[in-house]
C-alpha positions as CSV (number, residue, x, y, z in Angstrom):
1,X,-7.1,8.1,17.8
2,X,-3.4,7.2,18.2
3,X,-1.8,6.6,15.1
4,X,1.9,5.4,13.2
5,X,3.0,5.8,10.4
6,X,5.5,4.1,8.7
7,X,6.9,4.9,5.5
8,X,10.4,5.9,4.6
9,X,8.8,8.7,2.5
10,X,9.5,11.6,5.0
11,X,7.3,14.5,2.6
12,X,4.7,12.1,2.6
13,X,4.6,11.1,6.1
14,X,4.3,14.5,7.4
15,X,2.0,15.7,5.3
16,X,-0.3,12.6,6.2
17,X,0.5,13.6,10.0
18,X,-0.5,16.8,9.2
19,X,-4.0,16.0,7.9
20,X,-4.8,13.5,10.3
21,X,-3.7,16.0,13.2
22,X,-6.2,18.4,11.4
23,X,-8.9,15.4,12.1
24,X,-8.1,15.2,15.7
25,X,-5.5,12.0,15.5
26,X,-2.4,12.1,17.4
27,X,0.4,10.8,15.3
28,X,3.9,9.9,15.4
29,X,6.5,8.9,12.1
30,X,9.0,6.3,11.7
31,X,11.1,5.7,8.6
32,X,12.2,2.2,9.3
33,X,11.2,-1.3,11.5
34,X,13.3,0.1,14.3
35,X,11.5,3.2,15.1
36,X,8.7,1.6,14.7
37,X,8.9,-0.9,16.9
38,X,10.0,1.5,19.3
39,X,6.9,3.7,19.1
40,X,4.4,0.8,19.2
41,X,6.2,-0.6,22.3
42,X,6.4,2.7,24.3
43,X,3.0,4.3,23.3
44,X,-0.8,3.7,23.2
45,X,-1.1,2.7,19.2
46,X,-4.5,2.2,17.8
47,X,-4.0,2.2,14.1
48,X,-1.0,1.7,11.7
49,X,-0.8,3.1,8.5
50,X,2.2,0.8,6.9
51,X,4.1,1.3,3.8
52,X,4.7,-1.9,2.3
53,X,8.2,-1.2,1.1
54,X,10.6,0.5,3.6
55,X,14.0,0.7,2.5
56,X,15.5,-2.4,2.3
57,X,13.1,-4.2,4.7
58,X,9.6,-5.6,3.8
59,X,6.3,-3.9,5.4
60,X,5.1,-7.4,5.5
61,X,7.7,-8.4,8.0
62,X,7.6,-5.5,10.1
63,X,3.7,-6.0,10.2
64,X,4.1,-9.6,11.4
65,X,6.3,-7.8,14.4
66,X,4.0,-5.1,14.9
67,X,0.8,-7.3,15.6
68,X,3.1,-9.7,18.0
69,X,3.7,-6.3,20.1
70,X,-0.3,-5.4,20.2
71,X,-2.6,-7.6,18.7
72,X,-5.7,-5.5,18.7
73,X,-3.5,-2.3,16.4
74,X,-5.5,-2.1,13.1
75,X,-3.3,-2.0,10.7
76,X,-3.8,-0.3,7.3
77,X,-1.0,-1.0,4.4
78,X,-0.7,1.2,1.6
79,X,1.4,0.3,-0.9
80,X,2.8,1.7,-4.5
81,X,4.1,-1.9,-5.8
82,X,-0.3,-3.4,-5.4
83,X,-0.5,-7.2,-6.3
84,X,-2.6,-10.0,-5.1
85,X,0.0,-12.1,-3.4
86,X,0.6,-9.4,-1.0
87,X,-2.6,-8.1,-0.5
88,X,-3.2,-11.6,0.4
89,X,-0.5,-12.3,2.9
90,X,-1.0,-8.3,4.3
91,X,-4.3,-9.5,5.4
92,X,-3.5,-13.2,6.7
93,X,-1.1,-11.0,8.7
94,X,-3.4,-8.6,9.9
95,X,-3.9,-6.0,8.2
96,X,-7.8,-4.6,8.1
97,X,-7.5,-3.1,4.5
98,X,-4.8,-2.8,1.8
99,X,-4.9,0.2,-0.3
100,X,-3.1,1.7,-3.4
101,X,-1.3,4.7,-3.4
102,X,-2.2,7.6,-4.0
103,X,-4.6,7.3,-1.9
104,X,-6.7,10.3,0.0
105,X,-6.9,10.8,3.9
106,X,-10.6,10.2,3.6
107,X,-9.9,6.7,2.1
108,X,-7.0,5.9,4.9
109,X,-9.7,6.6,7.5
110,X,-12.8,4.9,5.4
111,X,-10.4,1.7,5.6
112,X,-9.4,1.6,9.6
113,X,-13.6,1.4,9.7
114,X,-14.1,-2.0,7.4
115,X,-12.4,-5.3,7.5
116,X,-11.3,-6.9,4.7
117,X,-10.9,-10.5,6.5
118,X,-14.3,-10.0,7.6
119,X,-16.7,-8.8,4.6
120,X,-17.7,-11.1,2.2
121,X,-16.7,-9.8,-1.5
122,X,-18.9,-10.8,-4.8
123,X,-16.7,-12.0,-7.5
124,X,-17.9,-10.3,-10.7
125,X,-19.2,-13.1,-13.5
126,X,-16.7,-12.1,-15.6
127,X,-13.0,-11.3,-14.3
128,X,-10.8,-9.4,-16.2
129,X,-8.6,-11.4,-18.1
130,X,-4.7,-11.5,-17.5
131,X,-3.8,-9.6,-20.3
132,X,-6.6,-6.9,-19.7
133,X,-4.9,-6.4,-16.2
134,X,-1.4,-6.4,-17.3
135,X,-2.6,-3.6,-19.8
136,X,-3.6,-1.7,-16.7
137,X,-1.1,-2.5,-14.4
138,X,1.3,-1.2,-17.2
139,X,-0.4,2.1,-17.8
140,X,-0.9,2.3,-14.1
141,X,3.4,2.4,-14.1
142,X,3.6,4.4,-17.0
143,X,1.4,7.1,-15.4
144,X,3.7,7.1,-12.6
145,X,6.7,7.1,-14.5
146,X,5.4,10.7,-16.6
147,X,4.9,8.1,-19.8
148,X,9.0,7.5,-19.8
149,X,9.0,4.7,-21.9
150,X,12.8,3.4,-20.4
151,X,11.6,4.7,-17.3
152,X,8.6,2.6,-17.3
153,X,10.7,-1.3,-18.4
154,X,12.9,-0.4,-15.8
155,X,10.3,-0.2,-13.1
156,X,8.6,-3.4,-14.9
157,X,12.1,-5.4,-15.3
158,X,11.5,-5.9,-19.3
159,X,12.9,-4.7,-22.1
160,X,11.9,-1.3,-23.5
161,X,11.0,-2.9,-27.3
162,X,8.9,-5.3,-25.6
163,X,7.4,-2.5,-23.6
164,X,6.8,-0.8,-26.9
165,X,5.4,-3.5,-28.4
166,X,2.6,-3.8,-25.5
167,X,1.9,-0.5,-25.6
168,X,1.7,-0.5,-29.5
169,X,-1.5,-3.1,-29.3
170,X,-4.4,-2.1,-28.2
171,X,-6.1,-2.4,-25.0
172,X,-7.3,-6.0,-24.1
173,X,-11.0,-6.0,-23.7
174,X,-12.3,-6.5,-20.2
């Protein structure tokens, strides 16, 4: 398998080459649109693993760009920032499969093998609600941000004593 990755992360990048190299891909890095552009127009490309935020340019974009060049690349985004709205638009893109980071080299190659456009998905009978998923998505942030409280509202754009205030409450039932 030929494979790109795209992420402006240069640590992770290469130490997703290296396992997929282990696993008998070939694979080259780029940082930004423009090298990536470059790779997929000058070599064979099979599948994409494509970070969703590059610095200061949208994976979404890029995406758009790469499946104009080769329409039959299979295109994996994996993303920190998750929501619905761009899983959506990933896929109406392109994309095969839209994945949260961190996620394992096992998973990245589990999702090049299934199409999210094409399998049918069973909606549970009873969705979390909002709040029960904004009580995730928060602790999902602080997680990431070592339980820093002013770290955390930063990376959520609110105030830290309404951030406190959330956390204070218990958790939402599902």
């Amino acid at each position: 398998m030929h494979y790109l990755l795209v992420d402006d992360d240069v640590t992770f990048s290469r130490v997703l080459a290296s396992a997929l190299t282990r696993r008998g891909g070939e694979v080259v890095c780029a940082a930004n649109s423009a090298e990536a552009l470059t790779h997929c127009a000058s070599a064979p490309i099979e599948r994409v693993v494509l970070d969703l935020k590059l610095e200061g340019e949208s994976g979404l974009t890029l995406l758009k760009q790469l499946m104009a060049l080769q329409p039959q690349l299979r295109v994996v985004v994996l993303t920190g920032y998750s929501s619905i709205s761009t899983a959506v638009t990933a896929v109406k893109l392109g994309a095969v499969q839209y994945l949260c980071k961190p996620a394992s080299v096992r998973d990245i190659e589990a999702a090049f093998e299934c199409d999210l456009a094409v399998e049918s998905t069973d909606v549970a009978e009873h969705p979390p609600s909002p709040s029960r998923l904004e009580w995730e998505h928060i602790q999902r942030v602080l997680g990431a941000n070592n339980h820093n409280i002013s770290a955390t509202a930063r990376a959520l754009g609110m105030h830290r004593r309404t951030l406190q205030r959330k956390l204070y409450k218990r958790p939402v039932a599902s």
